[in-house]
C-alpha angles and dihedrals in degrees: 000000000000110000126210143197140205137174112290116285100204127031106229123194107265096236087059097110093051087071130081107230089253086059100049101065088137085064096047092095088054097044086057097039079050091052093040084061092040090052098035110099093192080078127086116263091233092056098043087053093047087065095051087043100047108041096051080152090071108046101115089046087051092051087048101045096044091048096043096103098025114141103201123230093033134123090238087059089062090051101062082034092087091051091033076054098056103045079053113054082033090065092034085063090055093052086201092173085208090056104048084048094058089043090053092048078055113038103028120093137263136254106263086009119118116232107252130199095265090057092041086062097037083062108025115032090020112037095017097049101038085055090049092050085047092059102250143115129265114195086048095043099046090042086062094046080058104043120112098015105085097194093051092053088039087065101032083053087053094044094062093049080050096055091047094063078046103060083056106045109103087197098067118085111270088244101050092049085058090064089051087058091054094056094045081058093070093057115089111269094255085062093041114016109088095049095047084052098062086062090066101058116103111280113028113123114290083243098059103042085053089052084049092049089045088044098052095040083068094046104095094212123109087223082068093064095050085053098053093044090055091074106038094106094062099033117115124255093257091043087051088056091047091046089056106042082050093056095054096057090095137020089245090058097042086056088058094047094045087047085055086052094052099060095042096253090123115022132213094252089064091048090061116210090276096070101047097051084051087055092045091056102036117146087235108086091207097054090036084055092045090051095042095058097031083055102047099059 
């Protein structure tokens, strides 16, 4: 989705990132006039987006503001989804430890809450993904957000039982199930694994399999890559493109992929020249080597 910018909206005082969303009350009425431009689609699109893309320092105040007087499971909950959605990733790109921790104060669930569609999409369509785009890794970065604050990672540990009943649920939008799998992507492979399997198998809608792809390509396991690689026959063309570009995130990975081209289960031709060149000129001499001699024949 094509993102704009315009000049700032709303002048904010310049110390205002220096300050946690409990200390900013002053700010709160900006924060929801904020979210009132960002969900009102009488605006222009361009102006709606320059709000999400120039007050990063008030993402989480955005999330909550836009999601105060949600009723789940309510059209008008998928309406603000798609805006809920790009604060999100857009904070998930800038992997500001500060900032995901006061969106998961926000957007995680509670206690004894259960995890609705909108906080399915801030972590795992939103954070989850956006760390992914920026190169990182989820399940690592957002330990470490946790870390140290028990009732945080008490509630970041149930939200991804949670997802997982999600994923499943037939009941729960396509989309939205997506960003479940994305959150079952940050538990260890012998906790996900299997499930996020399943969603590679042929026939299973093209969305999910894409959530599972996405999912896998964030599990640090080898068994991840030969999963991965099971499907790739039946994938469509844009998950083929996802499962590549997710075996080539480390060298153990790229061995497996270059094996698969070996015996003829993924050809040159799906690679593109990018990629090989990519893998010809790879910073791991073994994988460079491999390359080298798979490529020249």
């Amino acid at each position: 989705m094509t993102r704009l910018r315009t000049p700032t909206l709303v002048v904010l005082p310049v110390f205002a990132f220096l300050l946690t969303p409990a200390a900013r009350a002053g700010e709160k009425a900006d924060a929801a006039a904020l979210a009132k431009i960002v969900l009102d689609d009488a605006k222009p699109e361009a102006e709606r987006l320059a709000v999400v893309h120039d007050h990063p320092e008030l993402s989480a105040d955005l999330i909550a503001a836009m999601t105060a007087d949600l009723e789940p499971g309510t059209k008008e909950e998928y309406r603000r989804i798609p805006w809920i959605w790009r604060v999100a990733i857009e904070a998930g790109k800038r992997k500001d430890p500060a900032e995901m921790r006061t969106i998961l104060g926000v957007a995680l669930p509670q206690p004894d809450g259960p995890l609705h569609d909108w906080r399915a999409v801030v972590i795992g369509g939103g954070l989850i993904n956006g760390i992914t785009l920026a190169g990182d890794w989820p399940a690592e970065r957002l330990a470490k957000v946790v870390e140290g604050d028990q009732a945080l990672a008490a509630r970041w540990k149930r939200s991804l039982e949670l997802a997982a009943a999600m994923a499943d649920d037939e009941k729960i939008a396509t989309g939205t199930r997506y960003d479940a799998l994305r959150m079952v992507g940050v538990l260890p492979w012998d906790r996900g694994g299997a499930q996020l399997f399943r969603y590679l198998l042929k026939g299973v809608h093209p969305e999910l399999q894409q959530g599972a792809v996405s999912a896998l390509g964030d599990v640090r396991s080898p068994a991840a890559a030969q999963a991965l690689l099971s499907g790739f026959a039946h994938y469509s063309q844009g998950n083929r493109e996802f499962a590549l570009d997710a075996l080539l995130r480390d060298p153990s990975r790229t061995v497996a992929l270059l094996d698969a081209v070996a015996d003829g289960r993924v050809k040159r031709s799906d690679l593109g020249e990018k990629r090989v060149e990519a893998l010809r000129t790879s910073p791991d001499q073994a994988v460079r080597a491999a390359a080298s001699e798979l490529f020249s024949k």
